[in-house]
C-alpha positions, 0 to 999 in steps of 0.5 A, spaced: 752 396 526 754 393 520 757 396 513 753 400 509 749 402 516 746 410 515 748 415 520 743 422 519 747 429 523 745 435 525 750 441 528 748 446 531 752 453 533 759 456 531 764 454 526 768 450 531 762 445 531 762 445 524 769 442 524 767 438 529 762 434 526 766 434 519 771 430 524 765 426 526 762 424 518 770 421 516 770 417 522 763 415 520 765 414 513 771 410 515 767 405 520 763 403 514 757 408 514 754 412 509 750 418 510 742 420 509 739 428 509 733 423 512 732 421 519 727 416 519 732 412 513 738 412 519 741 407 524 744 412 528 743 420 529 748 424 531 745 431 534 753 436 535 749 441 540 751 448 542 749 451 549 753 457 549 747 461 551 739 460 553 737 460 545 743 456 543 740 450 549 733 451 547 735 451 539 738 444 541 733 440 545 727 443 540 732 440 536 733 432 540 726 433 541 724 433 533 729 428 530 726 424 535 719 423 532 721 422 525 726 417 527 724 410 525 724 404 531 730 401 530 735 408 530 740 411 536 740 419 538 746 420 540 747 427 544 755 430 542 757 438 542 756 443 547 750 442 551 752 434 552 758 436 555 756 442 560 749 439 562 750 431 560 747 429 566 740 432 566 740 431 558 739 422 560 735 424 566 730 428 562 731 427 555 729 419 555 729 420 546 737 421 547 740 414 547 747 416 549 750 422 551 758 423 549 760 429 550 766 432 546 767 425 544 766 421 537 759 417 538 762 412 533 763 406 537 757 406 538 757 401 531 761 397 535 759 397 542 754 399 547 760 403 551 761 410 547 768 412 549 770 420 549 776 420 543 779 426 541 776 430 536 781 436 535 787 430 532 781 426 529 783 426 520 778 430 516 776 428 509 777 433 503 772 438 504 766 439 499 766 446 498 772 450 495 773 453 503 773 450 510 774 452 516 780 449 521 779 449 528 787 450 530 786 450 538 781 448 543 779 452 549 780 459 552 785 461 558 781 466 559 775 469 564 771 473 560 765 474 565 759 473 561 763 466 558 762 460 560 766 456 555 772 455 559 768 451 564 767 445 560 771 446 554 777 447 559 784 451 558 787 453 551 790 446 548 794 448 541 795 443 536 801 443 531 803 446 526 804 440 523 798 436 525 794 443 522 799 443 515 797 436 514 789 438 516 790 443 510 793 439 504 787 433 506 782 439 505 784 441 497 781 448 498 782 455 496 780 458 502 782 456 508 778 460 516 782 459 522 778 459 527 779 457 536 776 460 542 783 465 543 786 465 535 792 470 536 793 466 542 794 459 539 802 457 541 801 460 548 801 453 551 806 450 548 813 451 551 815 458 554 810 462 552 811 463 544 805 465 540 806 462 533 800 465 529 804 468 524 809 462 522 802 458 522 799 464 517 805 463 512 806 456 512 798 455 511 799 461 505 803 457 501 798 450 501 792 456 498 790 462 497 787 465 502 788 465 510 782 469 513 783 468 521 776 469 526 776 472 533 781 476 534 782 478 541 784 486 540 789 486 545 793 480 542 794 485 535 801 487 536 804 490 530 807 484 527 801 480 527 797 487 524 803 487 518 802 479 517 794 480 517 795 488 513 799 483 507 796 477 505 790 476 500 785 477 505 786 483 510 779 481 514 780 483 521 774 480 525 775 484 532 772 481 539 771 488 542 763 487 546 763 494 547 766 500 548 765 504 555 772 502 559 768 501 566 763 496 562 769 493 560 772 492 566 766 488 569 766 484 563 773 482 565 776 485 558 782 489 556 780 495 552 775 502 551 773 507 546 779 510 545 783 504 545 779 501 540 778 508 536 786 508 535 787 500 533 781 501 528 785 508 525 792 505 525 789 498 521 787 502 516 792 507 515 797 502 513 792 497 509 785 502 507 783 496 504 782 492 510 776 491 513 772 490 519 767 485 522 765 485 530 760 483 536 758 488 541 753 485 547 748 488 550 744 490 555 750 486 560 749 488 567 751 496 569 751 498 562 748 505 562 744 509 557 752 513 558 755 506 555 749 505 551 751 512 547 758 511 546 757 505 544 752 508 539 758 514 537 763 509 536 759 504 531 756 510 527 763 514 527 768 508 526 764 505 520 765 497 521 764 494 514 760 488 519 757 487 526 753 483 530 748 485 536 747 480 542 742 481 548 747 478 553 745 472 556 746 471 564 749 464 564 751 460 571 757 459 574 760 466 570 761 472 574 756 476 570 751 472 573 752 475 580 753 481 578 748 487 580 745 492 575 740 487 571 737 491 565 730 491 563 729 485 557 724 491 554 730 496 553 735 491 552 731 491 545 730 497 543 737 498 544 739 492 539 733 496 534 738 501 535 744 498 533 742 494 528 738 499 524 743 504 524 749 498 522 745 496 517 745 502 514 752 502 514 754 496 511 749 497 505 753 504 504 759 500 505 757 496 499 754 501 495 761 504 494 764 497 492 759 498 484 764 500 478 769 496 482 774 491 480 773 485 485 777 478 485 771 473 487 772 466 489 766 462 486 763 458 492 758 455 488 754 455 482 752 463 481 755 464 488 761 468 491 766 473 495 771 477 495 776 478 501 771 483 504 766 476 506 767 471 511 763 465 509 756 464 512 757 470 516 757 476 512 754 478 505 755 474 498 757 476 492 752 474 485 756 472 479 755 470 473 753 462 472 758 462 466 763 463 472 767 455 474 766 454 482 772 453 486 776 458 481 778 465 482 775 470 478 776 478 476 769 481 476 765 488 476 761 490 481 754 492 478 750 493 483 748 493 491 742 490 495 742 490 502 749 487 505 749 482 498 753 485 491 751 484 484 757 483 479 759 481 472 764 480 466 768 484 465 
Protein backbone atom coordinates (compact mmCIF):
# COMPACT_ATOMS: atom_id res chain seq x y z
CA UNK A 1 0.00 0.00 0.00
CA UNK A 2 1.15 3.43 -0.77
CA UNK A 3 1.23 6.65 1.31
CA UNK A 4 -1.72 8.18 2.06
CA UNK A 5 -3.44 4.37 1.97
CA UNK A 6 -6.48 4.28 4.78
CA UNK A 7 -6.51 1.99 7.64
CA UNK A 8 -10.12 1.69 9.64
CA UNK A 9 -9.55 0.12 13.70
CA UNK A 10 -11.67 -1.53 15.51
CA UNK A 11 -10.85 -2.64 19.37
CA UNK A 12 -12.52 -4.80 21.53
CA UNK A 13 -12.02 -5.44 25.22
CA UNK A 14 -9.82 -4.03 28.29
CA UNK A 15 -7.79 -1.42 28.69
CA UNK A 16 -4.83 -3.28 27.58
CA UNK A 17 -5.88 -3.77 24.26
CA UNK A 18 -6.67 -0.26 23.87
CA UNK A 19 -2.80 0.47 24.21
CA UNK A 20 -2.28 -2.22 22.09
CA UNK A 21 -4.01 -0.54 19.36
CA UNK A 22 -2.84 2.82 20.03
CA UNK A 23 0.51 1.20 19.36
CA UNK A 24 -0.73 -0.33 16.37
CA UNK A 25 -2.23 3.37 14.95
CA UNK A 26 1.42 5.23 15.25
CA UNK A 27 3.19 2.30 13.47
CA UNK A 28 0.35 2.83 10.86
CA UNK A 29 0.93 6.73 10.97
CA UNK A 30 4.37 6.45 10.68
CA UNK A 31 4.14 3.75 7.42
CA UNK A 32 2.63 6.65 5.68
CA UNK A 33 -1.23 5.88 6.35
CA UNK A 34 -4.04 7.77 7.57
CA UNK A 35 -6.77 6.71 9.38
CA UNK A 36 -10.69 6.68 8.28
CA UNK A 37 -13.90 6.04 11.11
CA UNK A 38 -15.40 4.74 7.45
CA UNK A 39 -14.79 0.97 6.66
CA UNK A 40 -15.88 1.03 3.13
CA UNK A 41 -13.22 4.22 2.80
CA UNK A 42 -10.41 1.75 4.02
CA UNK A 43 -7.29 -0.47 2.55
CA UNK A 44 -6.94 -1.99 5.39
CA UNK A 45 -9.02 -2.91 8.49
CA UNK A 46 -7.45 -4.05 11.54
CA UNK A 47 -10.02 -6.00 14.16
CA UNK A 48 -7.72 -5.81 17.77
CA UNK A 49 -10.21 -8.92 19.52
CA UNK A 50 -10.73 -9.98 22.74
CA UNK A 51 -11.53 -13.81 23.88
CA UNK A 52 -11.35 -13.70 27.32
CA UNK A 53 -14.89 -15.12 27.72
CA UNK A 54 -17.62 -16.50 25.50
CA UNK A 55 -19.29 -13.05 25.21
CA UNK A 56 -15.91 -11.33 24.39
CA UNK A 57 -15.43 -14.34 21.29
CA UNK A 58 -19.13 -13.98 20.13
CA UNK A 59 -18.76 -9.97 20.33
CA UNK A 60 -15.48 -10.12 18.38
CA UNK A 61 -16.66 -12.67 15.28
CA UNK A 62 -20.11 -10.58 15.11
CA UNK A 63 -17.77 -7.90 14.74
CA UNK A 64 -15.31 -9.49 11.71
CA UNK A 65 -18.38 -10.51 10.31
CA UNK A 66 -20.11 -6.90 10.09
CA UNK A 67 -16.81 -4.97 9.04
CA UNK A 68 -16.82 -7.63 6.23
CA UNK A 69 -20.06 -6.44 4.60
CA UNK A 70 -19.25 -2.68 4.60
CA UNK A 71 -15.84 -3.41 3.47
CA UNK A 72 -15.13 -2.07 -0.08
CA UNK A 73 -13.50 -4.83 -2.89
CA UNK A 74 -10.30 -3.92 -2.69
CA UNK A 75 -9.69 -3.60 1.34
CA UNK A 76 -7.72 -6.26 3.62
CA UNK A 77 -9.28 -7.47 7.23
CA UNK A 78 -6.51 -8.43 9.35
CA UNK A 79 -7.37 -10.20 12.81
CA UNK A 80 -5.03 -9.16 15.87
CA UNK A 81 -5.72 -9.38 19.67
CA UNK A 82 -6.94 -11.85 22.00
CA UNK A 83 -8.86 -14.16 19.83
CA UNK A 84 -6.29 -14.39 16.77
CA UNK A 85 -3.55 -15.56 19.16
CA UNK A 86 -5.60 -18.42 21.14
CA UNK A 87 -7.82 -19.70 18.30
CA UNK A 88 -5.67 -18.22 15.10
CA UNK A 89 -5.97 -21.53 13.34
CA UNK A 90 -9.99 -21.78 13.36
CA UNK A 91 -10.19 -18.04 12.71
CA UNK A 92 -8.40 -18.91 8.81
CA UNK A 93 -10.31 -21.95 8.44
CA UNK A 94 -13.75 -20.76 9.11
CA UNK A 95 -13.78 -17.00 8.80
CA UNK A 96 -12.76 -16.63 4.86
CA UNK A 97 -13.70 -12.53 5.18
CA UNK A 98 -10.42 -12.19 7.35
CA UNK A 99 -7.45 -11.81 5.16
CA UNK A 100 -4.66 -12.62 7.79
CA UNK A 101 -4.30 -13.49 11.05
CA UNK A 102 -1.43 -11.72 13.33
CA UNK A 103 -1.94 -12.59 16.62
CA UNK A 104 -0.24 -10.33 18.98
CA UNK A 105 1.81 -9.08 16.20
CA UNK A 106 1.45 -5.65 14.27
CA UNK A 107 -0.24 -6.09 10.90
CA UNK A 108 1.61 -3.09 9.46
CA UNK A 109 3.68 -4.81 7.24
CA UNK A 110 1.23 -5.87 5.54
CA UNK A 111 1.40 -2.40 3.52
CA UNK A 112 4.77 -3.87 2.50
CA UNK A 113 4.31 -7.51 2.09
CA UNK A 114 2.08 -10.37 1.63
CA UNK A 115 4.12 -12.24 5.11
CA UNK A 116 2.76 -10.49 8.21
CA UNK A 117 5.44 -10.57 10.58
CA UNK A 118 4.79 -10.88 14.76
CA UNK A 119 6.47 -7.75 16.31
CA UNK A 120 6.57 -6.66 19.84
CA UNK A 121 3.55 -4.52 20.72
CA UNK A 122 4.49 -4.08 24.53
CA UNK A 123 8.13 -1.87 23.29
CA UNK A 124 6.30 -0.38 20.24
CA UNK A 125 6.43 3.97 20.34
CA UNK A 126 3.19 5.42 21.05
CA UNK A 127 2.20 8.71 19.78
CA UNK A 128 0.93 11.52 22.29
CA UNK A 129 -2.47 10.64 23.33
CA UNK A 130 -5.71 12.77 22.19
CA UNK A 131 -7.27 12.80 25.52
CA UNK A 132 -5.83 14.80 28.85
CA UNK A 133 -5.35 10.55 30.38
CA UNK A 134 -4.22 7.19 28.66
CA UNK A 135 -3.80 4.20 30.03
CA UNK A 136 -0.10 2.56 29.93
CA UNK A 137 0.21 -1.14 30.02
CA UNK A 138 3.53 -1.53 31.84
CA UNK A 139 3.90 -5.42 31.93
CA UNK A 140 2.50 -8.29 29.52
CA UNK A 141 1.50 -11.55 31.05
CA UNK A 142 0.32 -13.14 34.18
CA UNK A 143 2.61 -15.81 36.38
CA UNK A 144 -0.45 -16.76 37.93
CA UNK A 145 -3.03 -19.71 37.83
CA UNK A 146 -6.04 -18.24 38.52
CA UNK A 147 -8.56 -21.07 37.68
CA UNK A 148 -11.14 -19.61 35.95
CA UNK A 149 -8.45 -17.87 33.64
CA UNK A 150 -7.07 -18.55 30.61
CA UNK A 151 -4.89 -15.72 29.79
CA UNK A 152 -1.38 -17.12 30.71
CA UNK A 153 -1.97 -19.87 28.33
CA UNK A 154 -1.73 -17.60 25.16
CA UNK A 155 -0.42 -14.38 26.74
CA UNK A 156 2.48 -16.23 28.43
CA UNK A 157 4.57 -15.41 31.74
CA UNK A 158 4.77 -12.11 33.44
CA UNK A 159 7.36 -10.11 30.74
CA UNK A 160 8.12 -6.28 32.80
CA UNK A 161 8.93 -3.58 30.81
CA UNK A 162 11.54 -0.80 32.11
CA UNK A 163 11.20 1.76 33.84
CA UNK A 164 12.93 3.54 31.35
CA UNK A 165 10.90 2.39 28.45
CA UNK A 166 7.77 3.18 30.67
CA UNK A 167 9.17 7.11 31.54
CA UNK A 168 9.76 7.65 28.00
CA UNK A 169 6.17 6.24 27.09
CA UNK A 170 4.72 8.66 29.74
CA UNK A 171 6.73 12.40 28.51
CA UNK A 172 5.59 10.90 24.71
CA UNK A 173 2.13 10.74 25.98
CA UNK A 174 1.93 14.68 27.33
CA UNK A 175 -1.19 13.73 29.59
CA UNK A 176 -2.45 14.66 33.06
CA UNK A 177 -3.45 11.62 34.34
CA UNK A 178 -1.50 8.54 33.58
CA UNK A 179 -3.68 4.55 34.42
CA UNK A 180 -1.08 1.92 34.80
CA UNK A 181 -2.69 -1.11 33.84
CA UNK A 182 -0.91 -5.41 33.36
CA UNK A 183 -2.39 -8.55 34.18
CA UNK A 184 -0.68 -8.73 37.74
CA UNK A 185 0.06 -4.83 38.30
CA UNK A 186 1.75 -4.75 41.87
CA UNK A 187 3.64 -7.72 40.53
CA UNK A 188 5.50 -5.68 37.94
CA UNK A 189 9.42 -6.08 38.35
CA UNK A 190 9.02 -9.53 39.83
CA UNK A 191 10.47 -10.92 36.67
CA UNK A 192 13.47 -8.86 36.47
CA UNK A 193 16.33 -10.16 38.36
CA UNK A 194 16.07 -11.41 42.03
CA UNK A 195 12.69 -11.25 42.70
CA UNK A 196 12.32 -7.31 43.56
CA UNK A 197 9.06 -5.77 43.07
CA UNK A 198 9.57 -1.89 41.72
CA UNK A 199 5.85 -0.74 41.73
CA UNK A 200 6.38 1.79 43.94
CA UNK A 201 10.02 3.79 42.46
CA UNK A 202 7.98 3.09 39.03
CA UNK A 203 4.85 5.15 41.08
CA UNK A 204 7.34 7.97 41.85
CA UNK A 205 8.98 8.47 38.86
CA UNK A 206 5.96 8.50 36.94
CA UNK A 207 4.45 11.04 39.68
CA UNK A 208 6.94 13.54 38.83
CA UNK A 209 6.20 13.49 34.87
CA UNK A 210 1.93 14.23 35.83
CA UNK A 211 -0.74 14.63 38.16
CA UNK A 212 -2.36 11.72 38.83
CA UNK A 213 -1.08 7.93 38.78
CA UNK A 214 -4.07 5.74 39.51
CA UNK A 215 -3.01 1.69 39.35
CA UNK A 216 -5.72 -0.96 38.15
CA UNK A 217 -6.03 -4.66 38.97
CA UNK A 218 -4.51 -4.97 42.37
CA UNK A 219 -4.25 -8.55 43.40
CA UNK A 220 -5.01 -8.23 47.51
CA UNK A 221 -2.30 -10.11 48.49
CA UNK A 222 0.40 -7.97 46.90
CA UNK A 223 -0.97 -4.93 49.26
CA UNK A 224 1.62 -4.75 51.67
CA UNK A 225 2.13 -1.91 53.80
CA UNK A 226 4.54 -0.12 51.65
CA UNK A 227 2.64 -0.04 48.79
CA UNK A 228 -0.89 0.73 50.58
CA UNK A 229 1.27 4.30 52.08
CA UNK A 230 2.47 4.60 48.36
CA UNK A 231 -1.19 4.47 46.80
CA UNK A 232 -2.80 6.17 50.58
CA UNK A 233 -0.39 9.31 49.76
CA UNK A 234 -0.63 10.19 46.14
CA UNK A 235 -3.26 12.60 44.50
CA UNK A 236 -5.29 9.44 43.73
CA UNK A 237 -5.89 7.01 46.57
CA UNK A 238 -8.17 4.51 44.20
CA UNK A 239 -7.73 1.16 45.03
CA UNK A 240 -9.37 -1.39 42.13
CA UNK A 241 -9.22 -4.94 44.37
CA UNK A 242 -9.10 -8.13 42.29
CA UNK A 243 -11.15 -10.09 45.03
CA UNK A 244 -13.87 -12.37 42.92
CA UNK A 245 -15.44 -13.42 45.97
CA UNK A 246 -15.64 -13.93 49.42
CA UNK A 247 -16.29 -17.52 50.88
CA UNK A 248 -12.41 -18.72 51.64
CA UNK A 249 -13.40 -22.46 50.14
CA UNK A 250 -14.52 -20.87 46.78
CA UNK A 251 -11.63 -19.15 46.81
CA UNK A 252 -9.49 -21.72 47.34
CA UNK A 253 -11.06 -23.78 44.17
CA UNK A 254 -10.69 -20.51 42.04
CA UNK A 255 -6.75 -21.00 43.09
CA UNK A 256 -6.61 -17.67 45.15
CA UNK A 257 -5.33 -16.23 48.18
CA UNK A 258 -8.00 -14.51 50.39
CA UNK A 259 -11.44 -14.93 52.22
CA UNK A 260 -14.28 -12.42 54.35
CA UNK A 261 -12.25 -12.00 56.81
CA UNK A 262 -9.01 -11.12 55.35
CA UNK A 263 -10.49 -8.97 52.80
CA UNK A 264 -12.79 -7.35 55.72
CA UNK A 265 -9.74 -6.10 57.46
CA UNK A 266 -7.41 -4.89 54.36
CA UNK A 267 -10.57 -3.00 53.43
CA UNK A 268 -10.86 -1.38 57.13
CA UNK A 269 -7.13 -0.90 57.46
CA UNK A 270 -7.00 1.11 54.04
CA UNK A 271 -9.50 3.59 55.27
CA UNK A 272 -8.40 4.16 58.69
CA UNK A 273 -5.17 5.48 57.60
CA UNK A 274 -6.54 7.14 54.07
CA UNK A 275 -10.86 7.63 54.99
CA UNK A 276 -10.75 9.35 51.74
CA UNK A 277 -9.72 6.45 49.67
CA UNK A 278 -11.99 4.62 47.43
CA UNK A 279 -12.94 1.21 46.57
CA UNK A 280 -13.58 -0.40 43.27
CA UNK A 281 -13.96 -4.65 42.49
CA UNK A 282 -15.25 -7.60 40.69
CA UNK A 283 -17.00 -10.29 42.15
CA UNK A 284 -17.77 -13.83 39.59
CA UNK A 285 -20.69 -15.45 39.98
CA UNK A 286 -22.18 -18.63 39.78
CA UNK A 287 -18.28 -20.37 39.45
CA UNK A 288 -18.60 -24.16 40.02
CA UNK A 289 -19.15 -25.16 44.00
CA UNK A 290 -20.54 -21.96 45.13
CA UNK A 291 -23.39 -22.42 47.34
CA UNK A 292 -26.44 -20.25 48.48
CA UNK A 293 -23.91 -20.19 51.81
CA UNK A 294 -21.07 -18.43 49.30
CA UNK A 295 -23.97 -16.54 47.84
CA UNK A 296 -25.01 -14.96 51.33
CA UNK A 297 -21.81 -14.08 52.58
CA UNK A 298 -21.04 -12.49 49.61
CA UNK A 299 -24.13 -10.56 49.88
CA UNK A 300 -23.17 -9.58 53.71
CA UNK A 301 -19.82 -8.43 52.53
CA UNK A 302 -20.86 -6.11 49.78
CA UNK A 303 -23.73 -4.81 51.65
CA UNK A 304 -21.62 -4.23 54.80
CA UNK A 305 -18.28 -3.06 53.20
CA UNK A 306 -19.84 -0.33 51.13
CA UNK A 307 -17.31 -0.27 48.00
CA UNK A 308 -17.65 2.80 46.07
CA UNK A 309 -17.63 0.51 42.50
CA UNK A 310 -18.27 -3.21 41.62
CA UNK A 311 -18.55 -5.41 38.72
CA UNK A 312 -20.81 -8.68 38.88
CA UNK A 313 -19.69 -11.48 36.39
CA UNK A 314 -21.61 -14.69 35.43
CA UNK A 315 -18.54 -17.00 35.34
CA UNK A 316 -17.89 -18.25 32.15
CA UNK A 317 -16.50 -21.87 31.78
CA UNK A 318 -13.31 -21.34 29.45
CA UNK A 319 -11.10 -24.61 28.34
CA UNK A 320 -7.79 -25.50 29.23
CA UNK A 321 -8.55 -23.93 32.63
CA UNK A 322 -8.96 -25.87 35.76
CA UNK A 323 -12.52 -24.57 36.29
CA UNK A 324 -13.66 -26.32 33.32
CA UNK A 325 -12.95 -29.82 35.01
CA UNK A 326 -14.55 -28.75 37.93
CA UNK A 327 -17.84 -30.23 39.44
CA UNK A 328 -20.80 -28.41 41.06
CA UNK A 329 -21.91 -26.32 37.75
CA UNK A 330 -24.51 -23.90 38.76
CA UNK A 331 -27.84 -23.56 36.93
CA UNK A 332 -27.63 -20.61 34.28
CA UNK A 333 -31.07 -19.37 35.69
CA UNK A 334 -29.92 -18.98 39.13
CA UNK A 335 -26.76 -17.55 38.20
CA UNK A 336 -28.85 -14.56 37.15
CA UNK A 337 -30.96 -14.07 39.72
CA UNK A 338 -27.76 -13.99 41.96
CA UNK A 339 -26.18 -11.01 39.63
CA UNK A 340 -29.91 -8.97 39.91
CA UNK A 341 -29.14 -9.49 43.59
CA UNK A 342 -26.04 -8.01 43.57
CA UNK A 343 -26.24 -5.69 41.00
CA UNK A 344 -29.48 -3.99 42.45
CA UNK A 345 -28.32 -3.86 46.01
CA UNK A 346 -24.57 -2.29 44.87
CA UNK A 347 -26.35 0.02 42.76
CA UNK A 348 -28.04 1.46 45.59
CA UNK A 349 -24.90 1.93 47.21
CA UNK A 350 -22.89 3.53 44.75
CA UNK A 351 -25.66 6.36 43.99
CA UNK A 352 -25.61 6.83 48.39
CA UNK A 353 -22.05 7.09 47.97
CA UNK A 354 -22.50 9.70 45.42
CA UNK A 355 -25.43 11.41 47.22
CA UNK A 356 -23.16 12.01 50.11
CA UNK A 357 -20.46 13.88 47.78
CA UNK A 358 -23.41 17.08 47.11
CA UNK A 359 -22.15 20.29 48.97
CA UNK A 360 -18.87 19.16 48.53
CA UNK A 361 -15.47 20.85 47.09
CA UNK A 362 -14.13 18.51 44.53
CA UNK A 363 -10.90 18.95 42.09
CA UNK A 364 -11.86 17.77 38.64
CA UNK A 365 -9.82 16.91 35.54
CA UNK A 366 -12.05 18.05 32.66
CA UNK A 367 -11.71 14.98 30.14
CA UNK A 368 -13.80 16.79 27.56
CA UNK A 369 -16.14 19.66 26.70
CA UNK A 370 -18.62 19.38 30.00
CA UNK A 371 -17.24 16.24 30.92
CA UNK A 372 -14.76 15.22 34.01
CA UNK A 373 -13.75 13.33 37.22
CA UNK A 374 -12.54 13.61 40.39
CA UNK A 375 -9.77 11.18 42.02
CA UNK A 376 -12.95 8.75 42.92
CA UNK A 377 -13.44 7.66 38.89
CA UNK A 378 -11.58 5.61 36.78
CA UNK A 379 -12.15 6.74 33.22
CA UNK A 380 -14.48 4.72 30.95
CA UNK A 381 -15.29 2.33 34.06
CA UNK A 382 -16.76 4.44 36.65
CA UNK A 383 -19.29 7.52 36.88
CA UNK A 384 -18.69 11.09 35.42
CA UNK A 385 -18.62 14.19 36.57
CA UNK A 386 -20.57 17.19 34.75
CA UNK A 387 -18.92 20.42 34.89
CA UNK A 388 -19.39 23.64 33.55
CA UNK A 389 -18.95 24.14 29.54
CA UNK A 390 -17.00 27.25 30.58
CA UNK A 391 -14.57 24.61 32.54
CA UNK A 392 -10.97 24.22 29.85
CA UNK A 393 -10.41 20.50 28.78
CA UNK A 394 -7.42 19.15 29.82
CA UNK A 395 -7.03 21.58 32.84
CA UNK A 396 -7.59 20.77 36.55
CA UNK A 397 -10.65 22.49 38.19
CA UNK A 398 -12.05 23.40 41.83
CA UNK A 399 -15.94 22.73 41.74
CA UNK A 400 -18.92 22.18 44.19
CA UNK A 401 -20.79 19.05 43.69
CA UNK A 402 -24.56 20.22 43.31
CA UNK A 403 -26.04 17.15 42.60
CA UNK A 404 -26.15 13.07 42.13
CA UNK A 405 -28.23 11.03 39.42
CA UNK A 406 -27.34 7.43 39.62
CA UNK A 407 -23.23 6.82 39.64
CA UNK A 408 -22.88 10.29 37.77
CA UNK A 409 -22.19 14.03 39.79
CA UNK A 410 -23.40 17.49 38.95
CA UNK A 411 -21.16 20.45 39.73
CA UNK A 412 -20.58 24.01 39.43
CA UNK A 413 -18.24 27.13 40.00
CA UNK A 414 -17.45 27.97 42.73
Amino acid sequence: MENGSKFHLVTLGCPKNEVDSEKIAGTLFADGMESTDHPDDADLIVVNTCAFVEEAREESIETILSLAEFRNEKSKIVVTGCLAERYGGEIQDSLPEVDHVAGFGVPVSLSRKTDVPELDLLNLPRPASDKPWAYLKIAEGCDRACGYCSIPSFRGPQRSRSINAIIEEVEALQVKEVVLVAQDLAAYGRDQGVGQKSIIPLMEEIGEKVEWVRLLYLYPSELNTQLIEAISSSAVPYYDLSLQHVSSPLLRRMKRWGGDEKFRALISRIRESCPGAVFRSNFIVGYPGETEEDHDQLIDFVREMQLDWCGFFSFSDEQHTYASGLDGKVDRSLVLERLKELTSMQDEITSLKRDSLIGEKVSVLVDSRGVGRTYREAPEIDGIVSVPDSCKVGEFVDLIVNGAIGPDLETELL
